[in-house]
C-alpha positions as semicolon CSV with decimal commas, in nm:
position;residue;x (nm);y (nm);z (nm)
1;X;8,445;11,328;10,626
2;X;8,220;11,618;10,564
3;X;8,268;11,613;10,195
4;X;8,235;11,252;10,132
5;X;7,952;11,229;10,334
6;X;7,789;11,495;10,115
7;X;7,929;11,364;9,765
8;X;7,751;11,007;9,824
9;X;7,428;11,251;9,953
10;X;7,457;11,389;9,616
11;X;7,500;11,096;9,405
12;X;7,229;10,907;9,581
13;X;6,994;11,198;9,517
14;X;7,077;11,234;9,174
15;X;6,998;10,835;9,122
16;X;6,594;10,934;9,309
17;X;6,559;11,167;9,070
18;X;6,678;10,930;8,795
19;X;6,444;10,652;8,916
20;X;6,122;10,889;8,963
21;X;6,141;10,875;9,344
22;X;6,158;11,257;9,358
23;X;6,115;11,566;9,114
24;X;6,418;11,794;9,046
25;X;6,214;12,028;9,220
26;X;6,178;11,808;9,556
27;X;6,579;11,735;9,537
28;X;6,651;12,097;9,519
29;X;6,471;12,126;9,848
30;X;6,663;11,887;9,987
31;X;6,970;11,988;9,877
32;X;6,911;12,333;10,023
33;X;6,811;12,154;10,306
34;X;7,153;11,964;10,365
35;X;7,380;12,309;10,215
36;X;7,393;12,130;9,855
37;X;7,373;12,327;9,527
38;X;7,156;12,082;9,311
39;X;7,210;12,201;9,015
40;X;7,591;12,285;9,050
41;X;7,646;11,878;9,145
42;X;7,442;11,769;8,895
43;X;7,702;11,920;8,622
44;X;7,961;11,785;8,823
45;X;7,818;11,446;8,830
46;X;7,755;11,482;8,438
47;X;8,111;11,654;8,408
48;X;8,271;11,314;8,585
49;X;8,047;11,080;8,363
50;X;8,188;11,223;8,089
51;X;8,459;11,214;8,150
52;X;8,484;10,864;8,247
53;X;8,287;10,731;7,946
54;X;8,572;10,952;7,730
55;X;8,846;10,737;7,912
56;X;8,678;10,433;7,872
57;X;8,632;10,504;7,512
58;X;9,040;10,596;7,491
59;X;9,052;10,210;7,665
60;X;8,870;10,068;7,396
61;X;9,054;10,215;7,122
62;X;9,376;10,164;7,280
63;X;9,323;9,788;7,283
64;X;9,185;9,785;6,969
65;X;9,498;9,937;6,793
66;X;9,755;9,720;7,013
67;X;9,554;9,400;6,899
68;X;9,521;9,531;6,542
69;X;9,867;9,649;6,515
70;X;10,007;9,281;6,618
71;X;9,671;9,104;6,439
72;X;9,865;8,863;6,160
73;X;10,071;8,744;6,427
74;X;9,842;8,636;6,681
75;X;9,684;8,251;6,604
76;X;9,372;8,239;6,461
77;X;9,166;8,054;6,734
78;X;9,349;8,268;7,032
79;X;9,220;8,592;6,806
80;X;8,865;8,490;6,788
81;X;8,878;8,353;7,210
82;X;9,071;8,661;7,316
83;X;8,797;8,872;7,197
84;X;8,501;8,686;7,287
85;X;8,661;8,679;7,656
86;X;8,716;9,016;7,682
87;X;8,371;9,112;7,612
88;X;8,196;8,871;7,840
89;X;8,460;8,969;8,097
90;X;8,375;9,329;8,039
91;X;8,003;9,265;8,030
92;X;7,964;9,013;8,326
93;X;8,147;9,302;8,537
94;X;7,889;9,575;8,434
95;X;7,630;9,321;8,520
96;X;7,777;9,262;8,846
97;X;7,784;9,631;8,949
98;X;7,437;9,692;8,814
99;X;7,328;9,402;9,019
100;X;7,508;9,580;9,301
101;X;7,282;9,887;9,277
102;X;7,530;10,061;9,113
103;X;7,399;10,173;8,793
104;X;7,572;10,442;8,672
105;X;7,920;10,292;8,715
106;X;7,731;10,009;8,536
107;X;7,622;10,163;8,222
108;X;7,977;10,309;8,191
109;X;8,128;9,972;8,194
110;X;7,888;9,830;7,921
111;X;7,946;10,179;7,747
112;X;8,287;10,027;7,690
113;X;8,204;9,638;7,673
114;X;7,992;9,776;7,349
115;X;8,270;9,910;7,166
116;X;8,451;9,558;7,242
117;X;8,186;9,409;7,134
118;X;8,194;9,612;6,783
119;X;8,549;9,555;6,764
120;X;8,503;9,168;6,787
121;X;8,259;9,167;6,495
122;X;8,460;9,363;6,270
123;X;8,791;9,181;6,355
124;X;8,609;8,829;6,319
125;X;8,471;8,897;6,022
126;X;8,846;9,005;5,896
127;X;8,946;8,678;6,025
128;X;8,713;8,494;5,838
129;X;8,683;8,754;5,542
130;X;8,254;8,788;5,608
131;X;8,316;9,184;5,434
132;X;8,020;9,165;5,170
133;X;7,772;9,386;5,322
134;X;7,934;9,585;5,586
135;X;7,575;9,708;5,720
136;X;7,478;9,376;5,848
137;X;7,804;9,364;6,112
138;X;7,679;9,760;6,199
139;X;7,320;9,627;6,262
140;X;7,411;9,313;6,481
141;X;7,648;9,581;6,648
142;X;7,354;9,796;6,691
143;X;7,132;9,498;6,809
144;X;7,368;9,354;7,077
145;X;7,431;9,678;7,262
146;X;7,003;9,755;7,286
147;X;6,959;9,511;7,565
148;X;7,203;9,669;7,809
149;X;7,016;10,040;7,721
150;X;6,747;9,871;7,795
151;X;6,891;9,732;8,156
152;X;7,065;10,043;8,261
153;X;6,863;10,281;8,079
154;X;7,074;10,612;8,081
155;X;7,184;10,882;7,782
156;X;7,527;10,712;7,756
157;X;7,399;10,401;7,633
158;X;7,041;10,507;7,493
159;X;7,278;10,789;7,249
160;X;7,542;10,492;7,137
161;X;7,265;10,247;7,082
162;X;7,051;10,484;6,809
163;X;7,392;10,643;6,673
164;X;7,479;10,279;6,546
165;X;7,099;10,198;6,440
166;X;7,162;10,561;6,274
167;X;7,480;10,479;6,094
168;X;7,287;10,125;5,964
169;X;7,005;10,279;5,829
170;X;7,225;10,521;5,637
171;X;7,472;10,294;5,493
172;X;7,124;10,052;5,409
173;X;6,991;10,346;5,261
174;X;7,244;10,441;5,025
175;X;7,313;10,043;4,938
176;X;6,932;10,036;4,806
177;X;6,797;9,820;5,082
178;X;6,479;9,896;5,330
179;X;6,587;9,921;5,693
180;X;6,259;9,751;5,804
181;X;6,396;9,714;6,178
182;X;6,460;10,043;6,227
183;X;6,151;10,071;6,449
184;X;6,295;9,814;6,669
185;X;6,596;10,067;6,779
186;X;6,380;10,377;6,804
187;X;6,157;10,231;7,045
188;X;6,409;10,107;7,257
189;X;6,585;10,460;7,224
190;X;6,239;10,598;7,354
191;X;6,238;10,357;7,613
192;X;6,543;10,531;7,756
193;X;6,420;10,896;7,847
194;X;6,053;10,796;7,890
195;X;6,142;10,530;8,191
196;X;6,530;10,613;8,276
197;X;6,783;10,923;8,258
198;X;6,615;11,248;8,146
199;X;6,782;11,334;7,809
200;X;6,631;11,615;7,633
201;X;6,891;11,494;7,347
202;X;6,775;11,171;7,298
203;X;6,413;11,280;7,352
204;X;6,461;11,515;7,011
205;X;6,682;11,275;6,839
206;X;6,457;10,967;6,860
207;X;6,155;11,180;6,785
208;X;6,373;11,299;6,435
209;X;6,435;10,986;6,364
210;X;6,078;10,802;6,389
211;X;5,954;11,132;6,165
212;X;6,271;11,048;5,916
213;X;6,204;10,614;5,888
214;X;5,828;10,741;5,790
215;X;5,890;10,984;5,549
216;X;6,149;10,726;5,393
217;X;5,883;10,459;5,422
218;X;5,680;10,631;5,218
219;X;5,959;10,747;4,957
220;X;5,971;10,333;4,975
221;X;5,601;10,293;4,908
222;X;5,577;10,540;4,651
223;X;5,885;10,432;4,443
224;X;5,811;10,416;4,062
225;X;6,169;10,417;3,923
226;X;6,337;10,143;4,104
227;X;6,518;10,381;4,387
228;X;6,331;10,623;4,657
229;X;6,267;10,972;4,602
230;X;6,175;11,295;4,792
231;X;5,847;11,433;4,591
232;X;5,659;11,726;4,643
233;X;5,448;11,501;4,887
234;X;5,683;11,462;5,110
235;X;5,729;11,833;5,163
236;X;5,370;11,840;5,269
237;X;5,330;11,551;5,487
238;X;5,709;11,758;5,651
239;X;5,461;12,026;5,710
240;X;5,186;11,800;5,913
241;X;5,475;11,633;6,092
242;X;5,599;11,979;6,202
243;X;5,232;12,077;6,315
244;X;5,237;11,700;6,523
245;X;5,519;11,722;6,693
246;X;5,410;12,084;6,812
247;X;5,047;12,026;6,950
248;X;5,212;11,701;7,127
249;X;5,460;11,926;7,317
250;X;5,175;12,146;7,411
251;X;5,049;11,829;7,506
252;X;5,370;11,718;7,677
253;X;5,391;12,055;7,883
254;X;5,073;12,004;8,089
255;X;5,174;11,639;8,208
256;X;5,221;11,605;8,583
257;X;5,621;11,478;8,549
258;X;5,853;11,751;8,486
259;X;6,065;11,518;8,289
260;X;5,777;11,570;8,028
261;X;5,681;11,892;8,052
262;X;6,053;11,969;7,985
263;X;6,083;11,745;7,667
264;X;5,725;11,949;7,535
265;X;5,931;12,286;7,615
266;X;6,225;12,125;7,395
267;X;5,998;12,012;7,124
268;X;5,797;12,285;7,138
269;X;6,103;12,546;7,058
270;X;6,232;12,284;6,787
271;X;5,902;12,302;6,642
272;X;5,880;12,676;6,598
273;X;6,254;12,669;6,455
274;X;6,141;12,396;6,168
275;X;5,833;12,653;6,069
276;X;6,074;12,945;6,075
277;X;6,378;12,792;5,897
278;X;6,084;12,627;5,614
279;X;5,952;12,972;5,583
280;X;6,330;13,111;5,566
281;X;6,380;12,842;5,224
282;X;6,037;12,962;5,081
283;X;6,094;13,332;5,099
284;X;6,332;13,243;4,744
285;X;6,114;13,183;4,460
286;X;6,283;12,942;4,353
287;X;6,154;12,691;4,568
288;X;5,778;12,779;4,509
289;X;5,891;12,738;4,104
290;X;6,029;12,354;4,229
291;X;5,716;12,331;4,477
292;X;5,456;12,431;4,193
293;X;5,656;12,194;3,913
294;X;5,640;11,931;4,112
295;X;5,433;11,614;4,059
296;X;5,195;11,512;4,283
297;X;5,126;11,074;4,167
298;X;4,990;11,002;4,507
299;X;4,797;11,246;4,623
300;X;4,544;10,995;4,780
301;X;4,751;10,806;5,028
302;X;4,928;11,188;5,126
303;X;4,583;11,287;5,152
304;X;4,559;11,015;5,387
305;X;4,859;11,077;5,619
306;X;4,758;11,441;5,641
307;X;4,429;11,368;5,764
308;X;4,594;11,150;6,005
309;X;4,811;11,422;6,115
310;X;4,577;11,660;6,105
311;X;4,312;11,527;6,355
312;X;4,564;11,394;6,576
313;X;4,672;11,714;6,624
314;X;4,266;11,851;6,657
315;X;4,269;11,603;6,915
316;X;4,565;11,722;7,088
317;X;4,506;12,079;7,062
318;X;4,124;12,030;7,213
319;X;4,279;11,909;7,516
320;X;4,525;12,168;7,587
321;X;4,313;12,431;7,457
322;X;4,534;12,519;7,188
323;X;4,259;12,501;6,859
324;X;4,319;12,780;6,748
325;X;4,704;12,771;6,704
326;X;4,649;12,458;6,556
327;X;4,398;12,571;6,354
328;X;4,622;12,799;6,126
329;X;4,890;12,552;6,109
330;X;4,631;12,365;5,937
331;X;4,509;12,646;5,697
332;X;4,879;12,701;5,625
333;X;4,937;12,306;5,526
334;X;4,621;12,361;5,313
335;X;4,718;12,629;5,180
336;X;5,074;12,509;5,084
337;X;4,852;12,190;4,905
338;X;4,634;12,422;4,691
339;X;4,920;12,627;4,583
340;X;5,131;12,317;4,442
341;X;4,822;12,151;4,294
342;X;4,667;12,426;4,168
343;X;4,842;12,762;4,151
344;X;5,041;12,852;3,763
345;X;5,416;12,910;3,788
346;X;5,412;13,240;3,738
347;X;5,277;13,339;4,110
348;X;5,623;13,227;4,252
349;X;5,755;13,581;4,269
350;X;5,416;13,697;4,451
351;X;5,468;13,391;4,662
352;X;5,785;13,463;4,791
353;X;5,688;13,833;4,861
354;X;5,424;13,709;5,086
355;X;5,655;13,476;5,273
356;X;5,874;13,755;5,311
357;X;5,596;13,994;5,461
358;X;5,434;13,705;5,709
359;X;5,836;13,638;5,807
360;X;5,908;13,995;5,955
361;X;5,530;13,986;6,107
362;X;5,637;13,638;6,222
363;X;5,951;13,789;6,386
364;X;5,795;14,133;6,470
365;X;5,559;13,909;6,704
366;X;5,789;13,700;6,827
367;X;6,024;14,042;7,004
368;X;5,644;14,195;7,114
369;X;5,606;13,867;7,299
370;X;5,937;13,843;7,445
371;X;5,910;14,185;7,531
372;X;5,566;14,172;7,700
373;X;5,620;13,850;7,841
374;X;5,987;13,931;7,988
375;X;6,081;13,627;7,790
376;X;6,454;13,647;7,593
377;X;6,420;13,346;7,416
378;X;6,121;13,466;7,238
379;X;6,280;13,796;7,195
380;X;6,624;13,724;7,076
381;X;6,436;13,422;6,819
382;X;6,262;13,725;6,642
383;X;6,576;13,965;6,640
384;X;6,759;13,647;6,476
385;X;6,457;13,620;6,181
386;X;6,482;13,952;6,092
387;X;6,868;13,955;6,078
388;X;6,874;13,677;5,914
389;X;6,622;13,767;5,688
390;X;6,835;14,072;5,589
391;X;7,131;13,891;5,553
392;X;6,959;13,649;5,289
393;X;6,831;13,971;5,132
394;X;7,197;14,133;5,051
395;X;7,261;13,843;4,846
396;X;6,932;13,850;4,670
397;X;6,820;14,240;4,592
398;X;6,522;14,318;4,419
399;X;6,596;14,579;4,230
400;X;6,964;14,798;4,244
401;X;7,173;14,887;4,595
402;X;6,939;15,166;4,658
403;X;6,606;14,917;4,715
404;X;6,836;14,687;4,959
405;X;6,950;15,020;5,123
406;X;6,564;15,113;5,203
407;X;6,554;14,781;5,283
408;X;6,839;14,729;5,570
409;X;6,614;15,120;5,705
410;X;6,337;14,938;5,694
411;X;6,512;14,643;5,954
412;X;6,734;14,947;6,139
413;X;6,365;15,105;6,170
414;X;6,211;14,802;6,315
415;X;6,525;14,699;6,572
416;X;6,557;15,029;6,700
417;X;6,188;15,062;6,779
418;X;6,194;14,722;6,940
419;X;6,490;14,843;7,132
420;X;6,279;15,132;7,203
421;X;5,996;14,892;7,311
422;X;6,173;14,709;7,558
423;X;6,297;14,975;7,741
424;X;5,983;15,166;7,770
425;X;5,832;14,829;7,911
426;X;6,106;14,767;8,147
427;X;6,090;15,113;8,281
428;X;5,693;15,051;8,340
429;X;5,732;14,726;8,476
430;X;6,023;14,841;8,706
């Protein structure tokens, strides 16, 4: 009796936390409180979500096989009624346990009425052979299941709605047609962890793909050849977005839910891996060769979305007191402009050798921090530039065996004396 008594206690604190009545930090107290490990039954929860969604997914596909395997001899009008009947059926019973108050067990059952629902557009349109653009069925797939996100707002159904708006946008892409709705299905995905389950995910997914429809708008408004390319411009305006979606997690981190100050910690960490891995591809020269050939044709309206970027981010940045971080992300956008418009070809080589220098200060920082700061992730981020950095080196020498071999000292010189480092501060903080 015990147990039960303190597995409903542990669902029905997990659902305050999902509907803002209480911080994780408030339901860890009261889990302590009643002899409850918070965080140990909140994998367990997720562990048994999972799992269900997984069998009901196994359901759907199961059915879906049995039906398709006996399809040509089933009559037409009993095809198209069977499977209009068993997603309503499906759908009205999610509805009734959401009405019910029970909203997880809810979202798993539309979970599975969506993939019915999929099905029953795909085998339809076999019945009645409606095959010439197979991106329309994906979209009204898409469509259908983004009210029932919307109603039970949780990562199940927020992650299966974008996925499909995902899949459409691709398959419009490479068909040469402009996925104009795609806004439609990323603000219902945002919808999802701004008002219902925390999903850190979903948070990073639907924040990729609003930067992605933008930069592919623009590839669509800038189109002089009849089909959408990436230009030089678009590596810049990359660059801004980066520098965005950083001062809004700084942003993000000094909000007063912990939901969001969690999501600025993800997008902040994402945000420093985009700069490192961009400065990782320019420490070749060959991309500064492709950077500085390339041709700039609309320099005004990039000009344009940079600004826009760029004083967002001011205005960000003044209220978290973060100007002057944001501040040399700006000079280094700038400065990646004036070296495509302006710099000759032949300073690609010098390029890359700075890149390479401000890379091991970059990491060389990043394991003083950590250090200092008694913060791993910070630490083991700049042991993994410089490694990597060396690793990229071996297969790109300057010079014979011997000037890689003073490199890899150079690295041995710097991890040892970081090792050194951190054990001197330990001892002195001990």
């Amino acid at each position: 009796m015990q147990r039960i008594f303190k597995t409903d206690l542990a669902r029905e604190i997990g659902q305050w936390v999902r509907d803002g009545l209480v911080s994780e930090t408030q339901a860890r107290q009261i889990c302590v409180r009643y002899g409850l490990d918070y965080d140990h039954l909140h994998n367990r929860i997720l562990g048994y979500n999972v799992l269900v969604a997984l069998g009901y997914f196994f359901i759907g596909l199961a059915l879906i096989t049995l039906i398709g395997a006996n399809w040509d001899d089933i009559p037409r009008a009993l095809r198209m009624g069977g499977l209009v009947a068993l997603t309503a059926a499906t759908q009205i019973s999610g509805l009734r346990k959401f009405l019910s108050g029970r909203s997880d067990a809810a979202a798993r059952v539309f979970f599975l009425g969506n993939f019915f629902y999929g099905a029953s557009i795909i085998l339809i349109a076999q019945i009645y052979h409606l095959g010439e653009h197979m991106a329309d069925g994906v979209f009204w797939w898409a469509l259908g299941t983004l009210p029932f996100a919307l109603i039970a707002p949780t990562f199940l159904l927020g992650l299966q709605t974008l996925s499909l708006a995902l899949v459409w946008v691709f398959m419009e892409v490479s068909s040469g047609f402009y996925p104009a709705l795609f806004p439609l299905f990323i603000a219902g995905s945002a919808l999802v962890p701004g008002r219902g389950e925390k999903s850190v995910l979903l948070f990073l997914v639907t924040v990729f793909a609003a930067f992605f429809h933008i930069e592919y708008s623009l590839a669509i408004w800038w189109d002089d050849y009849g089909r959408p390319e990436f230009l030089g411009e678009h590596v810049m305006i990359a660059i801004a977005f980066g520098l965005l979606a950083w001062s809004a997690s700084q942003w993000l981190m000094q909000q007063t839910q912990e939901r969001w100050r969690q999501y600025g910690k993800a997008l902040a960490q994402w945000s420093l891996r985009f700069f490192l891995i961009f400065l990782l591809i320019m420490s070749f020269a060959e991309p500064w060769e492709e950077l500085i050939g390339a041709r700039f044709s609309h320099v005004a309206s990039m000009t344009l979305v940079l600004i826009l970027c760029w004083s967002t981010s001011i205005f960000l940045a003044v209220r978290t007191d973060r100007i002057k971080e944001a501040a040399a992300l700006i000079a280094l956008n700038i400065f990646m402009l004036v070296v495509a418009l302006m710099v000759a070809p032949g300073a690609a080589v010098a390029l890359q050798v700075i890149d390479n220098l401000a890379l091991i200060a970059i990491g060389v920082a990043m394991i003083l921090s950590g250090v200092r700061s008694g913060t791993s992730r910070h630490f083991f981020l700049g042991i993994t530039v410089i490694l990597v950095m060396a690793f990229c080196r071996y297969f790109s020498l300057i010079g014979n065996y011997v000037g890689g071999a003073i490199l890899f000292i150079v690295f041995a010189v710097v991890m040892l004396g970081a090792a050194r480092y951190w054990h001197h501060h330990q001892e002195d903080s001990a």
